[in-house]
C-alpha positions in Angstrom: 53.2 92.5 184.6 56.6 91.2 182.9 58.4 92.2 180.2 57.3 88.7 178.5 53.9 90.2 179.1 54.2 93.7 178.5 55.2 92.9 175.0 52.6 90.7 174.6 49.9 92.9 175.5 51.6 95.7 172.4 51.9 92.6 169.8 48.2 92.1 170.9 47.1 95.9 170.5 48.9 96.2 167.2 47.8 92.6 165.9 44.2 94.2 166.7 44.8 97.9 165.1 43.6 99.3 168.2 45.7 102.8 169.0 46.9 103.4 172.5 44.2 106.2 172.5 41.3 103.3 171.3 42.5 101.3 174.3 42.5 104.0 176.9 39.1 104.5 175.5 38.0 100.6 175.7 39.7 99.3 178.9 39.6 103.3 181.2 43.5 103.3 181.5 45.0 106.4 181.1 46.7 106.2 177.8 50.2 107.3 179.5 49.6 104.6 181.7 49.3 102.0 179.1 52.4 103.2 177.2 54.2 102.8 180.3 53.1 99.0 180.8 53.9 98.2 177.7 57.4 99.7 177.6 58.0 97.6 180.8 58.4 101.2 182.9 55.4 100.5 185.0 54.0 96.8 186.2 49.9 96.4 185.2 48.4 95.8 188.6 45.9 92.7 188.3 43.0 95.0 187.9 44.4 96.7 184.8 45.6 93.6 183.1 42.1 92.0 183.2 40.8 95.7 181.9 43.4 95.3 178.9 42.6 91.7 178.4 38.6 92.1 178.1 39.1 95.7 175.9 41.4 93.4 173.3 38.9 91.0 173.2 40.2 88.1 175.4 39.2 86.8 178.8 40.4 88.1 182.1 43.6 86.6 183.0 44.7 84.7 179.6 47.0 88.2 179.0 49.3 86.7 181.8 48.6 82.9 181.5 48.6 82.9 177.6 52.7 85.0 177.8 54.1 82.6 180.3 53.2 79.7 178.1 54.6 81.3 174.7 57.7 82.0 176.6 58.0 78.7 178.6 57.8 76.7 175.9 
């Protein structure tokens, strides 16, 4: 997961009002491990970034596609 992404996935969490601790409960990532994806320390492996995507409420893979074309364009 990229920085372009990692951000994405926090704008998305806070655009929701869903806490780090809602999300660990929602997608069963370790809350630690979440705060490290989206401060860019650790990369999502595929697995956890469709987890993220479907607890936020959008489908599995548009957290990656959906980034690259924000920040292509």
């Amino acid at each position: 997961m990229s920085a372009p992404v990692a951000r994405h996935l926090r704008e998305l969490r806070v655009e929701r009002g869903i806490s780090i601790r809602d999300l660990e409960r929602r997608a069963g990532i370790n809350r630690a491990t979440i705060s490290m994806i989206e401060r860019g320390v650790m990369v999502a492996t595929p697995a956890q970034a469709d987890l993220l995507a479907l607890a936020l409420g959008i489908a599995e893979g548009d957290l990656v596609s959906r980034t690259l074309l924000v920040h292509e364009s």
